[in-house]
Backbone as CSV, one residue per row, in Angstrom:
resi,resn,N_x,N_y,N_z,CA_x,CA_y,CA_z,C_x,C_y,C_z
1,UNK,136.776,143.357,86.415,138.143,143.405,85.978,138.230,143.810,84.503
2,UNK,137.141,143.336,83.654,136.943,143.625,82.072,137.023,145.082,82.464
3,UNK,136.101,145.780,82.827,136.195,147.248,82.959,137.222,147.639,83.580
4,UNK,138.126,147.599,83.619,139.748,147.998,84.272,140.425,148.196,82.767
5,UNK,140.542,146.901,82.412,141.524,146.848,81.521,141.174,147.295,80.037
6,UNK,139.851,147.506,79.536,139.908,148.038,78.645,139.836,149.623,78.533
7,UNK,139.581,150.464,79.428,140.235,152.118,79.299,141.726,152.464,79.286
8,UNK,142.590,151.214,80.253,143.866,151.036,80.206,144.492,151.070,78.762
9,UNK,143.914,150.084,78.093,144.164,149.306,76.603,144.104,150.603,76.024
10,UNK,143.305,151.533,75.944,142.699,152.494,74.772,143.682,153.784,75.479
11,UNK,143.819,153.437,76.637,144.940,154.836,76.886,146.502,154.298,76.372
12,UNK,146.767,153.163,76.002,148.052,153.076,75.720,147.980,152.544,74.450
13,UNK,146.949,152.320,73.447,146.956,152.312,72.549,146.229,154.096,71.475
14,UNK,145.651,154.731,71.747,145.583,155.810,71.021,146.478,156.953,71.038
15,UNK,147.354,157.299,71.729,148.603,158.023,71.974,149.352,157.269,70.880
16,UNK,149.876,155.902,70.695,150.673,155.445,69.891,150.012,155.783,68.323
17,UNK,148.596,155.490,68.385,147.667,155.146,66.950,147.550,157.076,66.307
18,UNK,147.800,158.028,67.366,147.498,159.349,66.482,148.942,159.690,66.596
19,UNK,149.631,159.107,67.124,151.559,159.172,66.688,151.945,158.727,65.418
20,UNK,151.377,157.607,65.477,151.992,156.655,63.865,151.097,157.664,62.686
21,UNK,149.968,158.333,62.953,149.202,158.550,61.727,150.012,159.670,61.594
22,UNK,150.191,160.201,59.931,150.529,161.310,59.483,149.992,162.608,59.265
23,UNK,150.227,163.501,59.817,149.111,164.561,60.269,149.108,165.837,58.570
24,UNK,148.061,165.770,57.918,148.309,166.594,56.779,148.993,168.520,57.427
25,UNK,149.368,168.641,56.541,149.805,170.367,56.853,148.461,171.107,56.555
26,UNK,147.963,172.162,57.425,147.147,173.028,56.861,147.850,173.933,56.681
27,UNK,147.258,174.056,54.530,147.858,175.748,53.704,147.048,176.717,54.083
28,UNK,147.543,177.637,54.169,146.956,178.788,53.872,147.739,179.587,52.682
29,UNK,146.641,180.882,52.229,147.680,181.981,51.504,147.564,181.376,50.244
30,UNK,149.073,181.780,49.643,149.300,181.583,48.437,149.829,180.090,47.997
31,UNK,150.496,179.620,49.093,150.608,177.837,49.176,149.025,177.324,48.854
32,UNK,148.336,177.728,49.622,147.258,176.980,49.436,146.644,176.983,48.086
33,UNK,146.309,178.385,47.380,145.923,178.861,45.988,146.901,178.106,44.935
34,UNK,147.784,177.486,44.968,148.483,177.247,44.094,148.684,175.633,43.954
35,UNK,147.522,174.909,45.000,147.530,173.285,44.748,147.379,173.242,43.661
36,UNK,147.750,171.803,43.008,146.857,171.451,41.689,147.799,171.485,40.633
37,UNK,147.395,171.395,39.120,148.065,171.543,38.147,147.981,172.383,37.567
38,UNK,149.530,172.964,36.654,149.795,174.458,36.059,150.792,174.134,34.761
39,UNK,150.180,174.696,33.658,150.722,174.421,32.288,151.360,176.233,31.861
40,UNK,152.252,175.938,31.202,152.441,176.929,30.050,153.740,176.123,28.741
41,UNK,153.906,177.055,28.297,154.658,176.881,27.302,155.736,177.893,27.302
42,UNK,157.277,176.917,27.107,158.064,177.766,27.519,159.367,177.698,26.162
43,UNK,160.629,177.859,26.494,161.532,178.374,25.398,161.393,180.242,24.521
44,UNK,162.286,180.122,23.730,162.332,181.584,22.931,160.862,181.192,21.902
45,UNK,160.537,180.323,21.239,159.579,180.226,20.680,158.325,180.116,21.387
46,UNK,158.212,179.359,22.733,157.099,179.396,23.576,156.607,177.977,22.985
47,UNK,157.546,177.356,22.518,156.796,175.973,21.465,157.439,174.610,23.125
48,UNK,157.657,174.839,24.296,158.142,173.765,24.922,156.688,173.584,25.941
49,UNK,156.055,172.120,25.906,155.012,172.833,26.930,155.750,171.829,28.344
50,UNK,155.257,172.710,29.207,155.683,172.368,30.878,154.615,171.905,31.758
51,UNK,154.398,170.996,32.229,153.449,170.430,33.218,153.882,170.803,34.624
52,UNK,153.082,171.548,35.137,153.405,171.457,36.498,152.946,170.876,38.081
53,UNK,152.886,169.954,38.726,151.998,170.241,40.104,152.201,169.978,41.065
54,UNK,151.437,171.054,42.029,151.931,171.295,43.011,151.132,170.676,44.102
55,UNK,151.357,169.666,45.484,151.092,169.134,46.378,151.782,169.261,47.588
56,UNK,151.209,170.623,48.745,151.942,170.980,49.411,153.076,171.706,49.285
57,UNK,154.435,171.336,49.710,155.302,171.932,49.097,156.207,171.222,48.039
58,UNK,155.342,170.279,47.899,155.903,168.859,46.700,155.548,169.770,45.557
59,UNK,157.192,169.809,44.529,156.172,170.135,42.981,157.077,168.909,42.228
60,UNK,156.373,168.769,41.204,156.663,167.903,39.828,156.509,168.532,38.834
61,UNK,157.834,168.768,38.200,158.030,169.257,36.620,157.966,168.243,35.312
62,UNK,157.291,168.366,34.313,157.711,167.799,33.752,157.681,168.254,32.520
63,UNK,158.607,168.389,31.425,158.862,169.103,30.526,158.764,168.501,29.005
64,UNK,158.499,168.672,27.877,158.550,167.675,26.922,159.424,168.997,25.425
65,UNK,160.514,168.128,25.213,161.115,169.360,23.820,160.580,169.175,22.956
66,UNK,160.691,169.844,21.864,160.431,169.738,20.575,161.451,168.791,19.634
67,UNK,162.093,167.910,20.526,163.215,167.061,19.768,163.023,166.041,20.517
68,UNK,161.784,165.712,21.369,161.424,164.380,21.936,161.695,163.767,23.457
69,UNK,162.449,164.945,23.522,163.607,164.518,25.046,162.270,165.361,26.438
70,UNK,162.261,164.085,27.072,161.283,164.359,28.004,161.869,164.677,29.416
71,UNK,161.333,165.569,30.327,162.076,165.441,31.563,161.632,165.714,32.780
72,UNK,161.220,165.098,33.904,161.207,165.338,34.583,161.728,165.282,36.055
73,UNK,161.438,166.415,36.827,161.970,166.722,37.985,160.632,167.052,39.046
74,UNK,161.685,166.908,39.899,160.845,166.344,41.711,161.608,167.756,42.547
75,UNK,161.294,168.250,43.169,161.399,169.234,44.444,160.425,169.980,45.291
76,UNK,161.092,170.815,46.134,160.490,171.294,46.660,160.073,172.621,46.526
77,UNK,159.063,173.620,47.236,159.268,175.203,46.666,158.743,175.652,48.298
78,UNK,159.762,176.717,48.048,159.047,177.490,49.466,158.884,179.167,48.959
79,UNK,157.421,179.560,49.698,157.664,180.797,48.931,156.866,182.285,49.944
80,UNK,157.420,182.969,49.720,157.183,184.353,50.787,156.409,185.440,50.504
81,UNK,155.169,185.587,50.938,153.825,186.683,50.234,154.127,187.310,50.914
82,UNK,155.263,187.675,52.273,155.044,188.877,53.016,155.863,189.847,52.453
83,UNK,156.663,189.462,51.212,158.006,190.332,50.103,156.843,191.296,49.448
84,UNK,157.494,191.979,48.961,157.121,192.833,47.658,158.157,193.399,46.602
85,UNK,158.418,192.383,45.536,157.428,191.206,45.063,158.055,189.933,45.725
86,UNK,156.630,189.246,45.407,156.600,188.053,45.964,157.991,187.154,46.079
87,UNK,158.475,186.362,46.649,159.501,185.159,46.623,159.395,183.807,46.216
88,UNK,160.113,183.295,45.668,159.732,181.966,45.463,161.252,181.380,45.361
89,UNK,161.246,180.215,45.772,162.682,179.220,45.897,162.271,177.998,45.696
90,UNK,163.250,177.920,44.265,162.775,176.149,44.238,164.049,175.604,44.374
91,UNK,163.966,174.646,45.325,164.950,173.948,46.054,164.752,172.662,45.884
92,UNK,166.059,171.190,46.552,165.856,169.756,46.210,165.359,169.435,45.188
93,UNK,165.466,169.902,43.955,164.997,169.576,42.834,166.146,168.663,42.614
94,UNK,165.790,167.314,41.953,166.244,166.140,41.159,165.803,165.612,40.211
95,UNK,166.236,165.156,38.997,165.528,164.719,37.675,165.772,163.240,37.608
96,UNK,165.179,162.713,37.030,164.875,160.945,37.163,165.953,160.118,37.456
97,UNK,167.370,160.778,36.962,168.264,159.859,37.295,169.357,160.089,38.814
98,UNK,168.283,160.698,39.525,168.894,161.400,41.047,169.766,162.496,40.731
99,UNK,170.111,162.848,39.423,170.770,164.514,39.631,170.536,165.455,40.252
100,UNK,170.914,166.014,41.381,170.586,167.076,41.983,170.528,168.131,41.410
101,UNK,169.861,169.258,41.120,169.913,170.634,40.833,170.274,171.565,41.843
102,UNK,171.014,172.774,41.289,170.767,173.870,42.807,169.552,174.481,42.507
103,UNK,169.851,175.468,43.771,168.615,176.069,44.217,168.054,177.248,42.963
104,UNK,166.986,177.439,42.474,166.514,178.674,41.836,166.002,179.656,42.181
105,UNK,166.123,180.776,42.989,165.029,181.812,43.126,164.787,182.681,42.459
106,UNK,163.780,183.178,42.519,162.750,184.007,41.409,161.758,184.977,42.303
107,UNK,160.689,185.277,41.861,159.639,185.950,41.857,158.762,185.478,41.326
108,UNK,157.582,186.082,41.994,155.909,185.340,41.273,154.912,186.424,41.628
109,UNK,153.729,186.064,41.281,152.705,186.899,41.037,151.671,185.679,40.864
110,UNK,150.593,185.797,41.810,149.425,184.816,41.693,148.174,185.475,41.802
111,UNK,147.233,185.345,40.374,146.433,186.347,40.146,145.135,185.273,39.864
112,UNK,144.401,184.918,40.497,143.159,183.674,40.094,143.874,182.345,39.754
113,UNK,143.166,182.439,38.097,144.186,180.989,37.973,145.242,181.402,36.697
114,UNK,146.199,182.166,37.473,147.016,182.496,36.476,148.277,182.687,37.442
115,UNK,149.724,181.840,36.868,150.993,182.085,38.081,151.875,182.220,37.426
116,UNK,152.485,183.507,37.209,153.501,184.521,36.820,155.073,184.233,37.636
117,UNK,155.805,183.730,37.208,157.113,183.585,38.195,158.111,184.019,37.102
118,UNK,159.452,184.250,37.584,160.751,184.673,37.029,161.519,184.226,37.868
119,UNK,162.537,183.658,37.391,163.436,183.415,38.006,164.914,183.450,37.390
120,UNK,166.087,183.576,38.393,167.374,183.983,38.688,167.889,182.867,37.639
121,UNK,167.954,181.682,37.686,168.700,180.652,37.029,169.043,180.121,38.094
122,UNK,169.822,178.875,37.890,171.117,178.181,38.871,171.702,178.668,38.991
123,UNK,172.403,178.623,40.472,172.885,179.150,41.133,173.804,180.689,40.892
124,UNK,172.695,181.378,41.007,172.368,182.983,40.094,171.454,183.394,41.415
125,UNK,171.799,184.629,41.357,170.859,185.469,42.617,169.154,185.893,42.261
126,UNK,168.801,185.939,43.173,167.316,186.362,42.630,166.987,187.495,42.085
127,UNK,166.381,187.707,40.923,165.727,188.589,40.219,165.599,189.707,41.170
128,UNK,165.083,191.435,40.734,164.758,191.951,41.404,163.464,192.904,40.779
129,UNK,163.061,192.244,39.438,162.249,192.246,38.609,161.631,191.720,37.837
130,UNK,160.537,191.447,37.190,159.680,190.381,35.948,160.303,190.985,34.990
131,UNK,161.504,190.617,34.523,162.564,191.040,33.611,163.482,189.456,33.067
132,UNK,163.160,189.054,31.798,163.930,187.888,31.510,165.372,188.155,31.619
133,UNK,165.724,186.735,32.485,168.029,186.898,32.499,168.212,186.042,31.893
134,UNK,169.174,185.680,31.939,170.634,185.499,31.266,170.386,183.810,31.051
135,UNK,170.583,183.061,30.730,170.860,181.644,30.841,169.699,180.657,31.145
136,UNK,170.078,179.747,31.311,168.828,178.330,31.523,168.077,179.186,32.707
137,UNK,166.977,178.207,32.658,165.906,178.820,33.794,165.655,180.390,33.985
138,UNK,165.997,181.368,33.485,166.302,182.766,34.082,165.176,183.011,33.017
139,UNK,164.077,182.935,33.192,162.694,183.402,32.003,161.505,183.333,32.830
140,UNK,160.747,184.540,32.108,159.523,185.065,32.843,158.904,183.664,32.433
141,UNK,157.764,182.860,33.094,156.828,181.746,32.746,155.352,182.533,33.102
142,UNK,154.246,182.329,32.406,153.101,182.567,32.989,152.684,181.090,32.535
143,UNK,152.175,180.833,34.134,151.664,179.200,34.185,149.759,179.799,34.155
144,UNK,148.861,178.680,33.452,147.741,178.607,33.557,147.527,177.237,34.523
145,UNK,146.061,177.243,35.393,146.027,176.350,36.251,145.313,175.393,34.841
146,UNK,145.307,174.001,35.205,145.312,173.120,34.034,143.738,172.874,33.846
147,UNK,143.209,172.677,32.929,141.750,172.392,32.448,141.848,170.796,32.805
148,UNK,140.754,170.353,33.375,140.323,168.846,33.495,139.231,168.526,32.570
149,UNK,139.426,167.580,31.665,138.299,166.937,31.387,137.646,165.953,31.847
150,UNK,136.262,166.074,32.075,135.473,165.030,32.379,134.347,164.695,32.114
151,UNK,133.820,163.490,31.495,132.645,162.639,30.978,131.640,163.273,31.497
152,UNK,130.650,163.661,30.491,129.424,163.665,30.597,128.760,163.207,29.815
153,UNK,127.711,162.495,29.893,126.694,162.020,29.087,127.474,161.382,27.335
154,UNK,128.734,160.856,27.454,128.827,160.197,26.858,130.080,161.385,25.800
155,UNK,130.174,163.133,26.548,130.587,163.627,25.262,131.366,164.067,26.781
156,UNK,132.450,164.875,25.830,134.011,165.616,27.154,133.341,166.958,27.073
157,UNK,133.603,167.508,28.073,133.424,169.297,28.599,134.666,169.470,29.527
158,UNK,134.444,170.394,29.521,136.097,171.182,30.342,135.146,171.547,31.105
159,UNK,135.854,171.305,32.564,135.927,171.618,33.458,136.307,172.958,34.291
């Protein structure tokens, strides 16, 4: 009777157990090339630096001014390598105090570890060139993927 009931048990318990688990997305492409963290420096002076990273289609901004005011934002990005040039839409973006943003689209260019985007502004149409526009957000960025440091033998090396 033991041998009855425990193949029973495992058929009505592993259907439920690979239901409840969360199944990761496999990236490919340019989603995939673009995990991780991405810095540049942005404004008319190039003096603002920007943290970026990307997890899936999760990104996190976070921005720091030159007058102390820190900021960051949470969204999403979806983006299209089958264009020429490339697409990119950053969408559900919200900043710490649940402000919603609209949507931004732009353009990009992903060359090793180097990510070239432009974008339209809020709610502004998408670029149709790596050509800086008009208003907030509407500026060419070239992001570098971020240097890690880590311990060795007592002294830091970049990674």
């Amino acid at each position: 009777m033991k041998s009855r009931v425990l193949p029973r048990l495992l058929l009505a318990i592993v259907p439920a157990l690979l239901a409840a688990s969360p199944r990761e997305e496999v990236l490919s492409g340019d989603l995939a090339k673009l995990q991780g963290s991405w810095t540049t420096k942005a404004g008319p002076k190039r003096d603002i630096p920007v943290t970026m990273a990307i997890k899936g289609h999760q990104v996190i901004v976070d921005v720091a001014s030159p007058l102390g005011l820190a900021i960051h934002a949470e969204g999403r990005l979806k983006i299209d390598e089958s264009t020429s040039p490339k697409t990119i839409d950053w969408v559900e973006f919200s900043i710490v105090d649940g402000h919603e943003m609209p949507e931004v689209l732009g353009l990009y260019e992903l060359k090793g570890d180097t990510f070239k985007t432009v974008n339209g502004g809020p709610n502004n149409g998408r670029p149709s060139e790596f050509k800086k526009g008009d208003g907030a957000l509407a500026d060419i960025l070239v992001f570098s993927r971020a240097k890690t440091e880590v311990a060795d033998s007592g002294a830091k090396t970049k990674k």
